[in-house]
mmCIF file as gemmi writes it, N, C-alpha and C atoms, coordinates in Angstrom:
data_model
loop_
_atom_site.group_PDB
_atom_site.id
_atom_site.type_symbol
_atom_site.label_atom_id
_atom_site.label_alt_id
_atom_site.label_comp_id
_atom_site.label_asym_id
_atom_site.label_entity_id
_atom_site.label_seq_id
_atom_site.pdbx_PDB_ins_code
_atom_site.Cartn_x
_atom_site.Cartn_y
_atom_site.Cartn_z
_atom_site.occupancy
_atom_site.B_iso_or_equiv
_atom_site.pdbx_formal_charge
_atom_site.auth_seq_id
_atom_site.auth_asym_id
_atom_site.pdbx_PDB_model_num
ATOM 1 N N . UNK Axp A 1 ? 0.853 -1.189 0 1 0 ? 1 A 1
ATOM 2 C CA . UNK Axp A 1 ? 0 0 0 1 0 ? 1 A 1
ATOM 3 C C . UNK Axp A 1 ? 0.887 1.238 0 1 0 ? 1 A 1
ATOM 4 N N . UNK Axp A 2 ? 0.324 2.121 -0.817 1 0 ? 2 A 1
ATOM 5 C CA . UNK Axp A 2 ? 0.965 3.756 -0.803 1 0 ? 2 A 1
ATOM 6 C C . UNK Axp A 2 ? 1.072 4.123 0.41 1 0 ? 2 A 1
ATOM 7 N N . UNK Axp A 3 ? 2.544 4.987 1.248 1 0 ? 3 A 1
ATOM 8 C CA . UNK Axp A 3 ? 2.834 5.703 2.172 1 0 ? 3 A 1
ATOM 9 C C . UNK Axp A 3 ? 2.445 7.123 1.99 1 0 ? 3 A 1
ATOM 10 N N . UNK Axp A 4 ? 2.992 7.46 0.753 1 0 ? 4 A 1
ATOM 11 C CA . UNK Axp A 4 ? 3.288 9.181 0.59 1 0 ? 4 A 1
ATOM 12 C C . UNK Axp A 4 ? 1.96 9.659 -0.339 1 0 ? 4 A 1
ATOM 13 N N . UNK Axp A 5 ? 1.826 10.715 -0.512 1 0 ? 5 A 1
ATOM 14 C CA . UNK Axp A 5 ? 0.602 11.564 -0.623 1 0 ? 5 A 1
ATOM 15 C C . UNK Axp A 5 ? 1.014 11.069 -2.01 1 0 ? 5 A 1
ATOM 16 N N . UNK Axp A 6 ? 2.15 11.831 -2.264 1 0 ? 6 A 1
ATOM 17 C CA . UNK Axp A 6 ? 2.354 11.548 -3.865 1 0 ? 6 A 1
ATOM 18 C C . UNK Axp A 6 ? 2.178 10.424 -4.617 1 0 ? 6 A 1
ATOM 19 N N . UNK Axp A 7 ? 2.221 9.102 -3.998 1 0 ? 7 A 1
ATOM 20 C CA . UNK Axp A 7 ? 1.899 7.442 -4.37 1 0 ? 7 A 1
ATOM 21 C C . UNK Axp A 7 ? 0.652 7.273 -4.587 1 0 ? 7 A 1
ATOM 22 N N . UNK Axp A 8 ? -0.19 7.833 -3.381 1 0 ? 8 A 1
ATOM 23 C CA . UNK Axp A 8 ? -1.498 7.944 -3.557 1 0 ? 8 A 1
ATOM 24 C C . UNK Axp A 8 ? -2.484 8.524 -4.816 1 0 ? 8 A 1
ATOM 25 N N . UNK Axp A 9 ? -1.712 9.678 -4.868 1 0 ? 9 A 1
ATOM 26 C CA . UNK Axp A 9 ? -2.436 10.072 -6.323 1 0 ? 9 A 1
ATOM 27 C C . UNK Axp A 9 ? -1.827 9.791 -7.472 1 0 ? 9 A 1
ATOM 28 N N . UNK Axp A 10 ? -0.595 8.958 -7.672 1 0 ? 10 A 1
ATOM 29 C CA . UNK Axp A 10 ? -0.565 8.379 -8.512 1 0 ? 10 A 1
ATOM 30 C C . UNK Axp A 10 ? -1.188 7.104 -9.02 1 0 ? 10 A 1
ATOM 31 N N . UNK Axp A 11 ? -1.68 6.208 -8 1 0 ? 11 A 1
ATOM 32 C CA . UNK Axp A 11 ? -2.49 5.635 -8.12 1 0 ? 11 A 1
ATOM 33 C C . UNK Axp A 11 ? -3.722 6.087 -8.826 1 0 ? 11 A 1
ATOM 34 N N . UNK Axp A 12 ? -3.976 6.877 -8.346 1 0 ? 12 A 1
ATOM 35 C CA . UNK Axp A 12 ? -5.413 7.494 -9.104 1 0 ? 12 A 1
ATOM 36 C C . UNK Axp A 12 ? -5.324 7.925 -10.152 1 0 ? 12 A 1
ATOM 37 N N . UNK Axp A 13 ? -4.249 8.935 -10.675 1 0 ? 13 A 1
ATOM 38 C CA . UNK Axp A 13 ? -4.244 9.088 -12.462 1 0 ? 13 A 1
ATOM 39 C C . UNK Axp A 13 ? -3.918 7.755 -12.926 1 0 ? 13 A 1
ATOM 40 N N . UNK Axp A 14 ? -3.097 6.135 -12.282 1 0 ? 14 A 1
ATOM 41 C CA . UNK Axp A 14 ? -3.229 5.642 -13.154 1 0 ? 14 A 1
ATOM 42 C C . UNK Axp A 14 ? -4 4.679 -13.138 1 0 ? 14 A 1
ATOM 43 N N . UNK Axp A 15 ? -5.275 4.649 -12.372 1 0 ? 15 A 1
ATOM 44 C CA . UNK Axp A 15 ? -6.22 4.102 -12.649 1 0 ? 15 A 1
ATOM 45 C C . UNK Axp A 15 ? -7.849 4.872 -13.66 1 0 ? 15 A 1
ATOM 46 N N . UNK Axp A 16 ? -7.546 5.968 -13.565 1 0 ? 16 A 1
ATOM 47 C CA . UNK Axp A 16 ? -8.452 7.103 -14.751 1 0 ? 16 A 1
ATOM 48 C C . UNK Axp A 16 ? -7.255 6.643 -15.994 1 0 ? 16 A 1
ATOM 49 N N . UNK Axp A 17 ? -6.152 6.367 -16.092 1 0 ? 17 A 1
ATOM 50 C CA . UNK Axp A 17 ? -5.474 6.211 -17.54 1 0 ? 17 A 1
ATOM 51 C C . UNK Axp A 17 ? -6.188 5.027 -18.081 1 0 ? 17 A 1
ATOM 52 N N . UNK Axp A 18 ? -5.817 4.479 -16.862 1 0 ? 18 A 1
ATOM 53 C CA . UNK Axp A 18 ? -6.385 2.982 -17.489 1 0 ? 18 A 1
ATOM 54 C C . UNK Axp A 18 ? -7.614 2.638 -18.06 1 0 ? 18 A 1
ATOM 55 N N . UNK Axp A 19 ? -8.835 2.986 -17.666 1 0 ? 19 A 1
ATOM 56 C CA . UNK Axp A 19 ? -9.72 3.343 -17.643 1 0 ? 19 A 1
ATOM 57 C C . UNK Axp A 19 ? -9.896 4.03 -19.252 1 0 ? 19 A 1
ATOM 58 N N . UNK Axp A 20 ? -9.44 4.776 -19.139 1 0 ? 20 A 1
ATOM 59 C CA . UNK Axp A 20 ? -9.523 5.847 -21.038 1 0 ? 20 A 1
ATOM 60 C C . UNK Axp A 20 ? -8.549 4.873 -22.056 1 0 ? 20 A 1
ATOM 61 N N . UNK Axp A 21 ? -7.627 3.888 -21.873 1 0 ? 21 A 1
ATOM 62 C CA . UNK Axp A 21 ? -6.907 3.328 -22.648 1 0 ? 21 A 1
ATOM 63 C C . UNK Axp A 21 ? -7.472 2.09 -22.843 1 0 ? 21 A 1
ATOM 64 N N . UNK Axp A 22 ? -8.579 1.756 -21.547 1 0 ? 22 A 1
ATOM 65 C CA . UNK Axp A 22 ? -9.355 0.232 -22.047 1 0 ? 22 A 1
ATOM 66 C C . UNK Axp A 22 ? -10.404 0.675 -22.994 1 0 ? 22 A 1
ATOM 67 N N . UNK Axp A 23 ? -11.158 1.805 -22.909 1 0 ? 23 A 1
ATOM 68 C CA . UNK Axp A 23 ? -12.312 2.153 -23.788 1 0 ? 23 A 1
ATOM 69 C C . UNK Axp A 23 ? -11.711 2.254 -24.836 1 0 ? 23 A 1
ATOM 70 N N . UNK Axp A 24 ? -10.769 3.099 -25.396 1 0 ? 24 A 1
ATOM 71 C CA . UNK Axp A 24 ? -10.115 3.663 -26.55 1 0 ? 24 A 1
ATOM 72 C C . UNK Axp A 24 ? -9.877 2.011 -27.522 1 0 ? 24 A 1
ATOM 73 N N . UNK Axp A 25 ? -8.999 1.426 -26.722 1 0 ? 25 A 1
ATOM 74 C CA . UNK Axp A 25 ? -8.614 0.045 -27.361 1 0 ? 25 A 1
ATOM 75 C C . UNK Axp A 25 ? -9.794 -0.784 -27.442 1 0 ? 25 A 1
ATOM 76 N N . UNK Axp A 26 ? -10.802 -0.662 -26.911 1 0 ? 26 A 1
ATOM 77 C CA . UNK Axp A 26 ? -12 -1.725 -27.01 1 0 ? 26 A 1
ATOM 78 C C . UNK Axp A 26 ? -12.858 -0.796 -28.292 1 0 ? 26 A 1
ATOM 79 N N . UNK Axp A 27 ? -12.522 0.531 -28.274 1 0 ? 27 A 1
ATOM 80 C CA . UNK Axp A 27 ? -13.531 0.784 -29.17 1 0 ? 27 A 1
ATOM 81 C C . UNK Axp A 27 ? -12.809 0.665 -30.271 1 0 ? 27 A 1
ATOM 82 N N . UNK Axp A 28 ? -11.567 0.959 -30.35 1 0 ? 28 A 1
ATOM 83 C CA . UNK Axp A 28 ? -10.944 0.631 -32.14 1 0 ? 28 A 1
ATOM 84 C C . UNK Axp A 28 ? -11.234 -1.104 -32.277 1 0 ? 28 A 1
ATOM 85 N N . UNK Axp A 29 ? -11.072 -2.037 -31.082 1 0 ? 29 A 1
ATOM 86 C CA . UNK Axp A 29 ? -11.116 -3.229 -31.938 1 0 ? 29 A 1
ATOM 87 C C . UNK Axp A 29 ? -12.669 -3.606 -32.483 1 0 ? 29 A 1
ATOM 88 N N . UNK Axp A 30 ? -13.834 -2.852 -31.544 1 0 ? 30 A 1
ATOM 89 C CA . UNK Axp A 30 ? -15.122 -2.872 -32.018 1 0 ? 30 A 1
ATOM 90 C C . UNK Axp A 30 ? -15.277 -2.612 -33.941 1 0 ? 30 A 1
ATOM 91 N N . UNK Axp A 31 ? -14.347 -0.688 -34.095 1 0 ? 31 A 1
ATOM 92 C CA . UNK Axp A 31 ? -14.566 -0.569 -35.375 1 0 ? 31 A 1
ATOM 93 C C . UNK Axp A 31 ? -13.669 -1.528 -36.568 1 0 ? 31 A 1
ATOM 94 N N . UNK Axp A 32 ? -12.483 -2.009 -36.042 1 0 ? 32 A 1
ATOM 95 C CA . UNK Axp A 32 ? -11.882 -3.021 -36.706 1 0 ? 32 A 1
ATOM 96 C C . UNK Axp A 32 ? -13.003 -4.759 -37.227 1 0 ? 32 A 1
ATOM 97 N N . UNK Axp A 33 ? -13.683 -4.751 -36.331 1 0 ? 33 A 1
ATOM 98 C CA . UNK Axp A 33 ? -14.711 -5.598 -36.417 1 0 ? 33 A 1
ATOM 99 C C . UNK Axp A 33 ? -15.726 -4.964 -37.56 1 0 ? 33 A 1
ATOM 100 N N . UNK Axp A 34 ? -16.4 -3.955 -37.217 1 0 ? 34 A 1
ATOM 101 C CA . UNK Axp A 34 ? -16.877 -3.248 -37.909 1 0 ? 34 A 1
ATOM 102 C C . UNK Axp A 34 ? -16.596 -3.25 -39.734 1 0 ? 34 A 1
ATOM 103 N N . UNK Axp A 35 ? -15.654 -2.643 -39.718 1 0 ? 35 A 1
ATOM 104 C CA . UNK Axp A 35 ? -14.93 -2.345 -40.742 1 0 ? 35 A 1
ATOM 105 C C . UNK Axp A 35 ? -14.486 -3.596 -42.073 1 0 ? 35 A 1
ATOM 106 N N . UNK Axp A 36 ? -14.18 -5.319 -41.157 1 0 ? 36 A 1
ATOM 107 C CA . UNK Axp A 36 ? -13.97 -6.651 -41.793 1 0 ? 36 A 1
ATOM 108 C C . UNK Axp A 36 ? -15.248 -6.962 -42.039 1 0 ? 36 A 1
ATOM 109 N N . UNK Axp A 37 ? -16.426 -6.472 -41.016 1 0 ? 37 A 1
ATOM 110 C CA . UNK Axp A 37 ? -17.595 -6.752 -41.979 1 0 ? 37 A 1
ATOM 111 C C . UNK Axp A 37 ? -18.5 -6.413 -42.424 1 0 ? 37 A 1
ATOM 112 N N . UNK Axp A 38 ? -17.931 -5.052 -43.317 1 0 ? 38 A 1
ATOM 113 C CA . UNK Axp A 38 ? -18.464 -4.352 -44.439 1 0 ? 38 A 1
ATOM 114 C C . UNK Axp A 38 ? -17.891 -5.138 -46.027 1 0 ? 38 A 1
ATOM 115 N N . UNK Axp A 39 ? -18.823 -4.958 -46.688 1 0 ? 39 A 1
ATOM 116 C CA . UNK Axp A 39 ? -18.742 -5.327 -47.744 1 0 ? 39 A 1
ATOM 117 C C . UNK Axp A 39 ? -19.225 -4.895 -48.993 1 0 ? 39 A 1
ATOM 118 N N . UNK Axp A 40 ? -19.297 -2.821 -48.467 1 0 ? 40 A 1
ATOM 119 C CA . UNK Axp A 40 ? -19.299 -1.979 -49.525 1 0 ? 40 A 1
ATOM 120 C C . UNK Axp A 40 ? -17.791 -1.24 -49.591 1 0 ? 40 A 1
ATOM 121 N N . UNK Axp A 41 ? -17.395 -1.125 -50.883 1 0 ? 41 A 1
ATOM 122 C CA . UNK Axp A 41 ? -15.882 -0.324 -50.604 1 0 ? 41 A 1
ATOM 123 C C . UNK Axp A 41 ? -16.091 0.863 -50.725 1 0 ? 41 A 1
ATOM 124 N N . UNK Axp A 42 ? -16.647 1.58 -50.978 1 0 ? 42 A 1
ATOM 125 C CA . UNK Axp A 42 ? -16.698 3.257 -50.759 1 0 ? 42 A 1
ATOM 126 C C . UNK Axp A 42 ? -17.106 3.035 -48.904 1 0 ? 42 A 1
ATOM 127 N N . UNK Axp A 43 ? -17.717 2.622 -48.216 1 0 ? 43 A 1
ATOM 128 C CA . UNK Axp A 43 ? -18.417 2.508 -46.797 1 0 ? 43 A 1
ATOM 129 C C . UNK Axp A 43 ? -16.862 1.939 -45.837 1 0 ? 43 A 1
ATOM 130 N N . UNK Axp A 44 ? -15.986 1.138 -46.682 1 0 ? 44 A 1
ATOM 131 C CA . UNK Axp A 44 ? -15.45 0.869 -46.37 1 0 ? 44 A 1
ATOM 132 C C . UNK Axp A 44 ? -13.738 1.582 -46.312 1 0 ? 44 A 1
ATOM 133 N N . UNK Axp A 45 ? -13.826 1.78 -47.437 1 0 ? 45 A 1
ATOM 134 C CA . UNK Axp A 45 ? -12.515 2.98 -46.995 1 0 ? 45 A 1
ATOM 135 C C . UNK Axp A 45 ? -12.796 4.124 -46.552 1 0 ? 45 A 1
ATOM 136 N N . UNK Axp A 46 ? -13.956 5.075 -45.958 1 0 ? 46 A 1
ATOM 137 C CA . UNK Axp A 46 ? -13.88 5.606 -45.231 1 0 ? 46 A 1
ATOM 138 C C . UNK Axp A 46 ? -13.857 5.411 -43.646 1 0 ? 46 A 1
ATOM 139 N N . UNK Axp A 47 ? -14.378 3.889 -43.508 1 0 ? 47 A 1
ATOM 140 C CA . UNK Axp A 47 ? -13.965 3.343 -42.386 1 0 ? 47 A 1
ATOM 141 C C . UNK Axp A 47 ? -12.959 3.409 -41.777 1 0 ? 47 A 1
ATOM 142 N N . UNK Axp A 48 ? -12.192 2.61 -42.699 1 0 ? 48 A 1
ATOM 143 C CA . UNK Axp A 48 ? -10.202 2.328 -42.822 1 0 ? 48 A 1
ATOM 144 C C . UNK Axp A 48 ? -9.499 3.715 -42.424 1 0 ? 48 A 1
ATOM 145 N N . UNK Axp A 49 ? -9.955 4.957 -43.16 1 0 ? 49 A 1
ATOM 146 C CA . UNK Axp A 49 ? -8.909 5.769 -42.495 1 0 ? 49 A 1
ATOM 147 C C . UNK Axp A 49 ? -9.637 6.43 -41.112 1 0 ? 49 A 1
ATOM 148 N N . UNK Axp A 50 ? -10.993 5.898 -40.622 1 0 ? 50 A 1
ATOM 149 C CA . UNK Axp A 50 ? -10.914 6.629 -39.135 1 0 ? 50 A 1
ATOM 150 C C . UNK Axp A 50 ? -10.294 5.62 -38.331 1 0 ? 50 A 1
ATOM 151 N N . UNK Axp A 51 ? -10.637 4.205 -39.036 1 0 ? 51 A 1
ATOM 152 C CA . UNK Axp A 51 ? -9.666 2.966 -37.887 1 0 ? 51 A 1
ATOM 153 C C . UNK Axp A 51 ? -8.444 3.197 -38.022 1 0 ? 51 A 1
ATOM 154 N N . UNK Axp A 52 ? -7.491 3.624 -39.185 1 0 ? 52 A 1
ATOM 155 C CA . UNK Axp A 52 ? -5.786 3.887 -39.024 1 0 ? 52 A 1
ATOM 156 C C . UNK Axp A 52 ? -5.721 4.936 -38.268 1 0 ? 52 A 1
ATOM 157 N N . UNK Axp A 53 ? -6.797 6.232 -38.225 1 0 ? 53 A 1
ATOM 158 C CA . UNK Axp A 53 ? -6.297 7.208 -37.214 1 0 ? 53 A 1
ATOM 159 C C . UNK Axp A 53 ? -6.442 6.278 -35.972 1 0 ? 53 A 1
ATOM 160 N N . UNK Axp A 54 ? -7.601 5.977 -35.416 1 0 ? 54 A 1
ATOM 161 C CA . UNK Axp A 54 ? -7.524 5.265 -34.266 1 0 ? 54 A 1
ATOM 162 C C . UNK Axp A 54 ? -6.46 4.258 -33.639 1 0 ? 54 A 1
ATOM 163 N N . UNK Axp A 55 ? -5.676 3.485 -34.601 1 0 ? 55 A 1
ATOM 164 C CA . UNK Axp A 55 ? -4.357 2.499 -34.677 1 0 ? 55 A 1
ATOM 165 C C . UNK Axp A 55 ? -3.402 3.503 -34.242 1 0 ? 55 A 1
ATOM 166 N N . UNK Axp A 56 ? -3.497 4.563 -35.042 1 0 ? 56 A 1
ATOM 167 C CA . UNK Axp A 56 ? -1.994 5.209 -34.811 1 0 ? 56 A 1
ATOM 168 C C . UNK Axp A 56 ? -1.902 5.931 -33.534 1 0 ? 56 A 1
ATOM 169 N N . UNK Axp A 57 ? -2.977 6.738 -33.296 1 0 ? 57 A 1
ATOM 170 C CA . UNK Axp A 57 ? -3.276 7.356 -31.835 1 0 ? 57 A 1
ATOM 171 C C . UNK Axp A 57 ? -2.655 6.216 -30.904 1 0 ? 57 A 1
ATOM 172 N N . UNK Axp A 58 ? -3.24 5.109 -30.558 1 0 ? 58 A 1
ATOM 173 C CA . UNK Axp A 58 ? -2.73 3.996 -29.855 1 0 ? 58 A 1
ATOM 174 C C . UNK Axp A 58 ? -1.557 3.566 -29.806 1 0 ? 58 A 1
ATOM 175 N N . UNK Axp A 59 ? -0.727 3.522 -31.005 1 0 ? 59 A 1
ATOM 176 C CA . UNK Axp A 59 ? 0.953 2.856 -30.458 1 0 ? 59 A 1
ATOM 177 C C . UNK Axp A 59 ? 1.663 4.388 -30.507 1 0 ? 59 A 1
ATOM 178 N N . UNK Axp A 60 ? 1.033 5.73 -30.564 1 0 ? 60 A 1
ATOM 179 C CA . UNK Axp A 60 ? 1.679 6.832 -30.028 1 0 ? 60 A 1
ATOM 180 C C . UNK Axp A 60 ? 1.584 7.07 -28.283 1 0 ? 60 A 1
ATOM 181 N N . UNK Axp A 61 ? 0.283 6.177 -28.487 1 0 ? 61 A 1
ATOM 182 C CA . UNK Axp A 61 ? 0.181 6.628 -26.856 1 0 ? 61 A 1
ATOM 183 C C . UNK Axp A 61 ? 0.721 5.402 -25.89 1 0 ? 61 A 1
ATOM 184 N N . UNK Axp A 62 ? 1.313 4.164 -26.622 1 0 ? 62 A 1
ATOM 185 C CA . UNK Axp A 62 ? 1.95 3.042 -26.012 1 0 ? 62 A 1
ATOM 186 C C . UNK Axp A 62 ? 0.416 1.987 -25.916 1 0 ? 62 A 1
ATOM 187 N N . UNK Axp A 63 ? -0.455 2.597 -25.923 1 0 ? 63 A 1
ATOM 188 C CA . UNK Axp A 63 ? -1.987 1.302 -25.838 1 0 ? 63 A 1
ATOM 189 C C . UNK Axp A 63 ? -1.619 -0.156 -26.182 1 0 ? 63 A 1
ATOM 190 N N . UNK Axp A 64 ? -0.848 0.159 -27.665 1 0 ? 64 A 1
ATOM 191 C CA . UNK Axp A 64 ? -0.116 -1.147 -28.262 1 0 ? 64 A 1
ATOM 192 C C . UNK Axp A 64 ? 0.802 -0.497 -28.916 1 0 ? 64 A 1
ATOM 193 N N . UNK Axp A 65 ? 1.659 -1.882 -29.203 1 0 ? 65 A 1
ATOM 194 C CA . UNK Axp A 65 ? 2.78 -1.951 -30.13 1 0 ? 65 A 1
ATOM 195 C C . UNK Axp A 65 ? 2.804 -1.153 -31.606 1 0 ? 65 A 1
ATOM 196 N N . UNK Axp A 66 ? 3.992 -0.383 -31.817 1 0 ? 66 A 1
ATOM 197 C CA . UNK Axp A 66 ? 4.165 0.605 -33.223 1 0 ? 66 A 1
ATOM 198 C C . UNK Axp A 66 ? 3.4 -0.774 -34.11 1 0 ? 66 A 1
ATOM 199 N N . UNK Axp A 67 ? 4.35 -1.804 -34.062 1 0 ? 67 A 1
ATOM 200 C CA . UNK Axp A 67 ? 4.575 -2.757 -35.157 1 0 ? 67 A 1
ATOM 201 C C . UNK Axp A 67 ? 3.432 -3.296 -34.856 1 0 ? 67 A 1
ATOM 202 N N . UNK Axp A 68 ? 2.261 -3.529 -33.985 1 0 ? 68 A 1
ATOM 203 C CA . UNK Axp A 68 ? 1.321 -4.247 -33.992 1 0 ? 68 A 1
ATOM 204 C C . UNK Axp A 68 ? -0.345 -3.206 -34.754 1 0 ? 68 A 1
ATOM 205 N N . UNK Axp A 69 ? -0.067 -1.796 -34.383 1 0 ? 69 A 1
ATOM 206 C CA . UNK Axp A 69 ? -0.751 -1.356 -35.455 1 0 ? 69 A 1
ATOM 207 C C . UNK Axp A 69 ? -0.492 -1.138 -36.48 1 0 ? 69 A 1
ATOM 208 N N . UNK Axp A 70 ? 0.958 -1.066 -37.063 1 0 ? 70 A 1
ATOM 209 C CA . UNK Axp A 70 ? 1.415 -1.441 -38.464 1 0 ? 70 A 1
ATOM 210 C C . UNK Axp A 70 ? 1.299 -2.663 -39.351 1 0 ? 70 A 1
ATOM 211 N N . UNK Axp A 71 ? 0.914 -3.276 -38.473 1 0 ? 71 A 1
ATOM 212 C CA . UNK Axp A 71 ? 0.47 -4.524 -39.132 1 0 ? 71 A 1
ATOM 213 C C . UNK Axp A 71 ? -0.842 -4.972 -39.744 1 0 ? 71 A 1
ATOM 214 N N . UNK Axp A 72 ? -1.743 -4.681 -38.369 1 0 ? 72 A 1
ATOM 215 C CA . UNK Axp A 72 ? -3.368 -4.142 -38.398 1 0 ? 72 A 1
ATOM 216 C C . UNK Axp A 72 ? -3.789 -3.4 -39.455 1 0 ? 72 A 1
ATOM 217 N N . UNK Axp A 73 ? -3.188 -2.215 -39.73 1 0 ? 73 A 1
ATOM 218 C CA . UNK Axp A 73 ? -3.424 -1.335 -40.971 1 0 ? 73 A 1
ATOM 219 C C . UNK Axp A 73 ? -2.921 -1.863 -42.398 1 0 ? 73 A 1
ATOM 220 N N . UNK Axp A 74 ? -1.947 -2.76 -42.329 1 0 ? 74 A 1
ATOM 221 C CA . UNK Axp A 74 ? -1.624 -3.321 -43.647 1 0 ? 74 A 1
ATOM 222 C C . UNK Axp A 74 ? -2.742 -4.273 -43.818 1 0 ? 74 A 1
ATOM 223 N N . UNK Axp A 75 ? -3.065 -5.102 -42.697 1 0 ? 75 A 1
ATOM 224 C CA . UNK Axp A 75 ? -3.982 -5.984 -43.262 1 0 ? 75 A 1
ATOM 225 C C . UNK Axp A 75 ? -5.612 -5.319 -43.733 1 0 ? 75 A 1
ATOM 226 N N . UNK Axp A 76 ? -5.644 -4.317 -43.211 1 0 ? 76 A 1
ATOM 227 C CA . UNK Axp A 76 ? -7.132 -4.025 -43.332 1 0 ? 76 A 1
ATOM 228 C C . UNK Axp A 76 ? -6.786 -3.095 -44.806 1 0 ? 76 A 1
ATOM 229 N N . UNK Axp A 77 ? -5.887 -2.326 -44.756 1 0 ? 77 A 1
ATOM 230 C CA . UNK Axp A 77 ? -6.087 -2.14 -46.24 1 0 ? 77 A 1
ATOM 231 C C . UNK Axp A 77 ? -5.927 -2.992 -47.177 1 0 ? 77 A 1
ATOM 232 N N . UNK Axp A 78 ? -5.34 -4.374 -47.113 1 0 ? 78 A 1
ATOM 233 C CA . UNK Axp A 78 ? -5.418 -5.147 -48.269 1 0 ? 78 A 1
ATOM 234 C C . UNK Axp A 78 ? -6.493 -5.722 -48.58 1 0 ? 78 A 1
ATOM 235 N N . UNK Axp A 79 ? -7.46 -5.771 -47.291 1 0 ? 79 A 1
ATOM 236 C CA . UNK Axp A 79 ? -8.743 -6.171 -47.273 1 0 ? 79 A 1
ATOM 237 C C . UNK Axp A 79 ? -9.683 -5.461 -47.889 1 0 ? 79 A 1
ATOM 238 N N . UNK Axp A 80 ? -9.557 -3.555 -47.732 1 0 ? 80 A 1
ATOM 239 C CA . UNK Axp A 80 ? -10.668 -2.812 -48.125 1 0 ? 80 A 1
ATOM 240 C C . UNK Axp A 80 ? -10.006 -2.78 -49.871 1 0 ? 80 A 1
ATOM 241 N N . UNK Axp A 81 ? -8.944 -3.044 -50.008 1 0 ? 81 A 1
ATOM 242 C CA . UNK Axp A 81 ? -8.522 -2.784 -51.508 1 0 ? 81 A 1
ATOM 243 C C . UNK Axp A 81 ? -8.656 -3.948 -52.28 1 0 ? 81 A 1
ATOM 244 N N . UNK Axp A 82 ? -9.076 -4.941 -51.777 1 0 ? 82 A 1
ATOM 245 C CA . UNK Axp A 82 ? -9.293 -5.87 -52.287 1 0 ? 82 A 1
ATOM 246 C C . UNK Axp A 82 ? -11.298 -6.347 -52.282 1 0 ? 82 A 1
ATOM 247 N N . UNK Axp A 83 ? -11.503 -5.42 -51.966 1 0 ? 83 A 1
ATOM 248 C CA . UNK Axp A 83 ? -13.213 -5.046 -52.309 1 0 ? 83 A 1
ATOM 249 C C . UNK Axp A 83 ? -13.859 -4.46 -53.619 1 0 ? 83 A 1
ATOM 250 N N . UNK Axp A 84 ? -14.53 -5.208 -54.621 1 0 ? 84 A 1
ATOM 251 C CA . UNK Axp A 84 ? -14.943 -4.849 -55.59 1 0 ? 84 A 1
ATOM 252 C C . UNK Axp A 84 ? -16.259 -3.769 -55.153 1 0 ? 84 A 1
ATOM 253 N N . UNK Axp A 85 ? -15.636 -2.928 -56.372 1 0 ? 85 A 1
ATOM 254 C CA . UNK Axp A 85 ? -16.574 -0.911 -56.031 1 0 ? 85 A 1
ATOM 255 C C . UNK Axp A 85 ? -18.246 -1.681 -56.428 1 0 ? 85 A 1
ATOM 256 N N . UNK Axp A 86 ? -19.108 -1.165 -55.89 1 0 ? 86 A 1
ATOM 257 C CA . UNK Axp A 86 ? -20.833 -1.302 -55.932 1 0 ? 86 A 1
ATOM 258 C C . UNK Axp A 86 ? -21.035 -1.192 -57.435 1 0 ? 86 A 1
ATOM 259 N N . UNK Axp A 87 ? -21.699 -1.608 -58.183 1 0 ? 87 A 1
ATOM 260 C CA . UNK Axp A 87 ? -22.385 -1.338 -59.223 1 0 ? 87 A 1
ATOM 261 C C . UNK Axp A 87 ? -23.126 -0.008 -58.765 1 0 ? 87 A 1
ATOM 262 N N . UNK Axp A 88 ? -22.867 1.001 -59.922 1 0 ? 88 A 1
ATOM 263 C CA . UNK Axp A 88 ? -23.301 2.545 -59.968 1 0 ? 88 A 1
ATOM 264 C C . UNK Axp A 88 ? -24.699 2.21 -60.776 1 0 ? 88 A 1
């Protein structure tokens, strides 16, 4: 258990961090879900670049690994680019 005042409230910002870094990461893997199962490509690459902003925000902020949202984003764009466009 914390002695000093200062331990104490560190505890507490890093349980409010935690807290904003579980939502953040639960909600990009929600739109990553989202996003694999669409199966319009205009619906879908505008998806892709709010989920890469969301990827990248995350391994800037340490949430996850550089290389693990670099990876994520390669695969989902090969996925949305590999979606035939709607009949106009």
């Amino acid at each position: 258990m914390a002695n000093h005042k200062s331990a104490k409230k560190q505890i507490r910002v890093n349980a409010k961090k935690r807290l904003l870094n579980r939502y953040q990461h639960k909600t990009t893997r929600n739109m990553i879900k989202k996003l694999r199962g669409t199966h319009d490509a205009v619906q879908a690459s505008d998806l892709y670049r709010t989920v890469a902003s969301m990827l990248d925000k995350l391994a800037k902020r340490n949430v996850i690994h550089k290389n693990k949202a670099s990876n994520q984003k390669s695969k989902l764009a090969r996925f949305v680019n590999g979606l035939t466009p709607a009949a106009a």
